[in-house]
C-alpha positions as CSV (number, residue, x, y, z in Angstrom):
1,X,-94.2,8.0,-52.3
2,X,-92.3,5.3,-51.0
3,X,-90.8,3.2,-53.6
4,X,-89.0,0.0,-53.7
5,X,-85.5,0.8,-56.2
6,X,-83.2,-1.9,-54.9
7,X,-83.7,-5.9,-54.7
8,X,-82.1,-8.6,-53.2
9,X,-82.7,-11.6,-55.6
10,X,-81.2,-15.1,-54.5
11,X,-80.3,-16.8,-57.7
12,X,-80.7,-20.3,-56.2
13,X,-84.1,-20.0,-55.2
14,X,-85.1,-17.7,-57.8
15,X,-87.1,-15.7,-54.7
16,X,-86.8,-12.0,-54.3
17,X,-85.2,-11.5,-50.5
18,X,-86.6,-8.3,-50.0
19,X,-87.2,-4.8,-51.9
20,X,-85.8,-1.6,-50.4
21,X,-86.0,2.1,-51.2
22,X,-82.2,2.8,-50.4
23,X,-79.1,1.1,-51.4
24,X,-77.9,1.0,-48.1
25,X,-81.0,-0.8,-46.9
26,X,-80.3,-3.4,-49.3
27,X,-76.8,-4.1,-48.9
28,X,-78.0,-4.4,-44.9
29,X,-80.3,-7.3,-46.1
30,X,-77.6,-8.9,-48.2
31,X,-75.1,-9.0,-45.4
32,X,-77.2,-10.2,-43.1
33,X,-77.7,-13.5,-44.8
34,X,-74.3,-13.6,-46.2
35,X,-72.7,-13.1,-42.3
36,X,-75.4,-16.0,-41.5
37,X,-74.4,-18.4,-44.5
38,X,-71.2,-17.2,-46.1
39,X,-71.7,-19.0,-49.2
40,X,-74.8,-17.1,-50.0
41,X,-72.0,-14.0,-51.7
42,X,-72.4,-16.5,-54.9
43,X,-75.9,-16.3,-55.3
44,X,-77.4,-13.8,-53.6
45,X,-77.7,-10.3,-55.8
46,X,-78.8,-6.9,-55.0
47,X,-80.6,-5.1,-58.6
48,X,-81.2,-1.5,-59.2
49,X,-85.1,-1.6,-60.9
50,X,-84.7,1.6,-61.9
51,X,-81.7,1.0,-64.1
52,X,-82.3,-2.7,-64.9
53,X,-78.8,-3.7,-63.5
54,X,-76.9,-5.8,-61.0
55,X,-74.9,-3.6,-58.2
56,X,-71.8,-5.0,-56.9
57,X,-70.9,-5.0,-53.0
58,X,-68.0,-4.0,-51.5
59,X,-66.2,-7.3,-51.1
60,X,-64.7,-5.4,-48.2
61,X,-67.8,-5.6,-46.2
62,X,-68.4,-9.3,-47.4
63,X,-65.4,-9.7,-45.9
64,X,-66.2,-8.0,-42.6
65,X,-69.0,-10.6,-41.9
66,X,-67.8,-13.9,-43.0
67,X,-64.3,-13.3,-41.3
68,X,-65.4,-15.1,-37.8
């Protein structure tokens, strides 16, 4: 069974970005559109269903796309 754990939630639109069965996956999706707008990092939120609660990315790797 392929389930959907992890979303990325954008705050500002209250729209759900995308729902992915790895973390990884969903940390992909959030850097994309952070490296495309780099003020999305404020709203833009990956969630764990499973455990009900907002992850944290590296700011590291937030850093790695918005430094161009």
């Amino acid at each position: 069974m392929n389930r959907h754990r992890f979303i990325v939630f954008d705050r500002l639109s209250r729209n759900q970005l995308g729902e992915f069965s790895t973390l990884e996956a969903a940390e992909e999706c959030f850097l994309r559109f952070v490296g495309a707008d780099p003020t999305a990092d404020k709203h833009l939120e990956i969630w764990d269903d499973d455990k009900g609660i907002k992850l944290h990315v590296d700011p590291e790797k937030v850093s790695a796309v918005t430094a161009a």
